[in-house]
N, C-alpha and C positions, 0 to 999 in steps of 0.2 A: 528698872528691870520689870519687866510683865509677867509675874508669878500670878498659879489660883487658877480655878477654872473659871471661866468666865460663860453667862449664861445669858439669855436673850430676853430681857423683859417686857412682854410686847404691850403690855396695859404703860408703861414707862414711854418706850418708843415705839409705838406703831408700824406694822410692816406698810402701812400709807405715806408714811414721812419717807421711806427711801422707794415709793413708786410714783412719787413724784419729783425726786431727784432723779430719778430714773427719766421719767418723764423730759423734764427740764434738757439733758443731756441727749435724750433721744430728737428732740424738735431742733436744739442743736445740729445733731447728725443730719438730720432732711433737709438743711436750710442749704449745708455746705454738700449735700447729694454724698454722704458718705454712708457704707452699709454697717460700718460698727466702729468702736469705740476700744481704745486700748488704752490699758490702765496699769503702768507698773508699781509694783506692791513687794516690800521688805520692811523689816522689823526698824527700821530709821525713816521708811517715807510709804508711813503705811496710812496717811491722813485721806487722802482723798480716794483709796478708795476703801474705806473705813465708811466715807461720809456717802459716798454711794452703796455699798451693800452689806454694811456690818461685818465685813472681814477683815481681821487684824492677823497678818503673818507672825504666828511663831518661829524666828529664829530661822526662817525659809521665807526664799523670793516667789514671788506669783506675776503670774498677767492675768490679768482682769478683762474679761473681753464682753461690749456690752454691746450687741446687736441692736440696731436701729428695730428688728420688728420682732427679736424671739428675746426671751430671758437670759440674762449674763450667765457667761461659763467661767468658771474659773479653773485654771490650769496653772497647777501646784505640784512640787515635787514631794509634798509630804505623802505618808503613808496612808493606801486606802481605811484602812481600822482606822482615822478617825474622820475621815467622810460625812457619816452619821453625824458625829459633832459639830462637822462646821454645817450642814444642810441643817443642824438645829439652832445656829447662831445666825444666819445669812438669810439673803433673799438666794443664793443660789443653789439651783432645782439640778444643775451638772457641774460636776468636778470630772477633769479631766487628769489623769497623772499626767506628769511631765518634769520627767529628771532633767530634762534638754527641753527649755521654756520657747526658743525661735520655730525648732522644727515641730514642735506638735501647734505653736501657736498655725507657722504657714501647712500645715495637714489640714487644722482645720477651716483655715482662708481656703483652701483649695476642695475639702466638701463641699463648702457652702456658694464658693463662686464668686469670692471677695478678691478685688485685683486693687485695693484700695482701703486703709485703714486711717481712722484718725486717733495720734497719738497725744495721750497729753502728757506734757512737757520731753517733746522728742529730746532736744537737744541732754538733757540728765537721766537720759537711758543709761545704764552702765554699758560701759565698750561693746561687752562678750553679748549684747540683745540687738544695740544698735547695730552696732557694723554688719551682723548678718540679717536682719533687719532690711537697714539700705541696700546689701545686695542681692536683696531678692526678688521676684518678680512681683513684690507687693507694694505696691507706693503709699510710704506713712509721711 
């Protein structure tokens, strides 16, 4: 169980060690011509993206979405009150609500003009992201 508050220590881990995973992941995205990077995150497979931006979901699912040229957003169903907390635990500079993680995900593919996403590990999407996911005008 993940009890406590948990705090960022950046003299321990440097916000450099995940902008170079960041990095890493991004040179990735150029190679395969993709415009960002999808990342799903729950309190049982919250590793990777843990390992890219220091977000660990409490007890709530996220997508992690990591732009090939801007800073990752994360879109989470948790409550804005603690926003502060995680922008003081993470590299992420936007949190997006999202009670419903598909359609704010494709709102903001369709701001930005993404007809195209790369997903890691598509196939262990849970159903209720996948399937409307694949049917939608965004090819992951």
């Amino acid at each position: 169980m993940k009890r406590g508050l948990i705090t960022w220590d950046k003299a321990e881990l440097p916000p450099s060690v995940f902008e170079a995973r960041l990095a890493r992941a991004r040179a990735a995205l150029a190679k395969h011509d993709l415009p960002a990077l999808l990342v799903y995150s729950d309190v049982w497979r919250s590793t990777e993206g843990r390992h890219l931006t220091n977000y660990m979901p409490y007890w709530n699912r996220s997508l992690i979405v990591i732009p090939r040229e801007q800073p990752p957003v994360l879109l989470c169903g948790l409550s804005p009150r603690v926003y502060p907390w995680i922008k003081s635990v993470t590299v992420f500079e936007e949190i997006r609500p999202a009670s419903k993680l598909v359609p704010t995900l494709l709102q903001l593919c369709a701001e930005r003009g993404w007809t195209k996403l790369g997903v890691l590990d598509l196939p262990r999407l849970p159903h209720e992201i996948y399937a409307p996911l694949k049917a939608s005008d965004v090819t992951a």
